[in-house]
N, C-alpha and C positions, 0 to 999 in steps of 0.2 A: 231464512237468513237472519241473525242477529242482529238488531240495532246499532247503529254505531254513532259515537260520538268523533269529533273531532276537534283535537286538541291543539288551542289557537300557542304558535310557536314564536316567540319573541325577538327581536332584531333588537341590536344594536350597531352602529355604524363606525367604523375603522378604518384611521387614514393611513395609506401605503407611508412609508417614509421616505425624503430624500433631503439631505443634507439641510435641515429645518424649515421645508418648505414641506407641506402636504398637497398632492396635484390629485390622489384619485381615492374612490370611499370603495371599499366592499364590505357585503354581508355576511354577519357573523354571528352565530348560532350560539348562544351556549347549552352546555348542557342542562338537563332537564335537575329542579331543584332539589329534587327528592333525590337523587342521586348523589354518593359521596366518588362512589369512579364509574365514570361510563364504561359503559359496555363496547368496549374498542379490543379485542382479539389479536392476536397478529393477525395483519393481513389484510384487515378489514379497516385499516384507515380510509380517510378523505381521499378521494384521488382526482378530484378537480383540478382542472390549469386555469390560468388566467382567458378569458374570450375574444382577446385582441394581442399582436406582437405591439409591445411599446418602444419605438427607440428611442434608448438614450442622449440620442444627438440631435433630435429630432426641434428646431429653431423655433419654432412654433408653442414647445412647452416653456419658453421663458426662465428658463435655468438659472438661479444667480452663477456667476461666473464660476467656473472648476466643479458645481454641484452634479450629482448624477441621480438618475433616481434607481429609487430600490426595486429588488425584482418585484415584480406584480403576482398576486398571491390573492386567489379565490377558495373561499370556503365553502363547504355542500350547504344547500341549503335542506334542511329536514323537514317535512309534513309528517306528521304520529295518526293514526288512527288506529282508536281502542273500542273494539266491542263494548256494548253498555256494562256485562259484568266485569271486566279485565280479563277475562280468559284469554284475550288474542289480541295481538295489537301488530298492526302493520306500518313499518318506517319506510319512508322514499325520500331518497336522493338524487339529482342530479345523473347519481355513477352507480348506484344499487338498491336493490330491494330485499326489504328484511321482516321477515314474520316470524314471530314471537309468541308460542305456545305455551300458557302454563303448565307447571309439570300434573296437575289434579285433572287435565283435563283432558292427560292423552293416556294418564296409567293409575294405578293404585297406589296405596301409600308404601316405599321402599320397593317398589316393583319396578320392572323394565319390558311389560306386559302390554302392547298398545289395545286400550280400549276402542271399543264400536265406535264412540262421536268423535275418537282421535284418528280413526279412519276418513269418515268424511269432513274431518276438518284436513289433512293429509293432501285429499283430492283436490280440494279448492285451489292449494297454494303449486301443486304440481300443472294445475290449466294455466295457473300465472306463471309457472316455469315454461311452458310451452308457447304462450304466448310471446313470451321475452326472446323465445330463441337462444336461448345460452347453453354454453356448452360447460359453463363450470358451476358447481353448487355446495356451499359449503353449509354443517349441520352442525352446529357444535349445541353441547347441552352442559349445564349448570345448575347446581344447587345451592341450597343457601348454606348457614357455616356451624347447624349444628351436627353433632356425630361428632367422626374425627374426618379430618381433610382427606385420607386416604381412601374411606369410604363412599366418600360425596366425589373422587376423583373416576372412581370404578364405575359408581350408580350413574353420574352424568356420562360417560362413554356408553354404558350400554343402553341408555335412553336415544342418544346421540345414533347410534349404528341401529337401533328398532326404526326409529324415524326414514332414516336414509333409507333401509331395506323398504319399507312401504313407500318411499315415492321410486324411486327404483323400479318397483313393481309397476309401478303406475305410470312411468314415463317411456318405460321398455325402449329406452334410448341410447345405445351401444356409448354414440358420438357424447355422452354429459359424462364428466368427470368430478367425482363427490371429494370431497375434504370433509371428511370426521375428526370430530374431536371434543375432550368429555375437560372441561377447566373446573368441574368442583365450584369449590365456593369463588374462586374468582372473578373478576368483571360483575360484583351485582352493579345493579339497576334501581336497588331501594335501600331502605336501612333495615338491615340483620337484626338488631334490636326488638322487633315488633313483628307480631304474627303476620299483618299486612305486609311489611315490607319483605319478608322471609316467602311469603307466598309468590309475590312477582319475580323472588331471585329465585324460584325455581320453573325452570324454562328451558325448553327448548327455541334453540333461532334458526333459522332456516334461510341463506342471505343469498341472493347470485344479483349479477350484473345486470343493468338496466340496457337493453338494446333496442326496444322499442320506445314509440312516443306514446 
């Protein structure tokens, strides 16, 4: 097993709004600094609700007269854990689980070829699919933004459909329904500019639903 580190994530505190009164704080994540756009797909937004019904009417919250308060609005809160070399890094949510394979670590350079250690890294993340119990699993893979975009749109699809067909294999689970899909240079995670940051934008993620504790 890989060492791993884990990467302390930052709060800041946000008040709901109601007609210039503040009554309730939620936490609120932002994104990671090295990123100019997070990595948000369709589909893969936040999908937290608030923990509690608030009523508006409710005599108790001390309303100035006519004020209402605002809908109540919770954010995921994020935990990141990154293998010591960054080859793998694993995000948790509240509402999903997402693992993040670099592209050096599952194939060759311009291949769509899964190597040996991209097998039994494969297997680990498929016990966590089974553990979850989930029935949907989405795979989407990404490059970073040299080539031309149509190139980087092809190469991350068939990275994207290698990956799926190896957990496929490995979950032999009729009832799990995969969403593939290959976004190129889109959604990085670091800055294009720099071999480091070109390295982490290219990745495979691997995301399904959290249903256990």
């Amino acid at each position: 097993m890989p060492r791993t580190r884990t990467r302390p994530v930052p709060f800041r505190l946000a008040l709901a709004g109601l007609a210039g009164l503040a009554v309730a704080a939620v936490l609120v994540v932002p994104a990671p600094a090295e990123a100019d756009t997070p990595s948000v797909p369709p589909g893969t937004e936040p999908t937290a609700s608030a923990p509690v019904d608030v009523d508006p009417n409710d005599p108790d919250l001390k309303l100035p007269e006519g004020g209402t308060l605002a809908e109540p609005k919770v954010l995921d809160i994020k935990q990141v854990v990154e293998d010591e070399t960054g080859d793998e890094r694993r995000e948790d949510t509240n509402a999903d689980v997402t693992f993040a394979l670099q592209a050096e670590v599952l194939f060759g350079k311009d291949s769509a070829k899964l190597g040996a250690e991209a097998k039994a890294r494969i297997t680990t993340i498929a016990a966590e699919i089974k553990k979850q119990n989930t029935t949907l699993v989405r795979v989407f893979g990404f490059t970073d933004n040299l080539g031309s975009s149509a190139h980087g749109d092809v190469l991350s699809k068939q990275r994207a459909d290698a990956v799926q067909a190896e957990l496929a294999g490995e979950l032999n689970d009729p009832k799990i329904t995969f969403e593939v899909r290959g976004y190129g240079e889109q959604y990085p995670i670091s800055d294009n500019s720099t071999e480091a940051g070109r390295k982490k934008n290219r990745r495979v993620e691997v995301t399904f639903p959290r249903t256990a504790s």
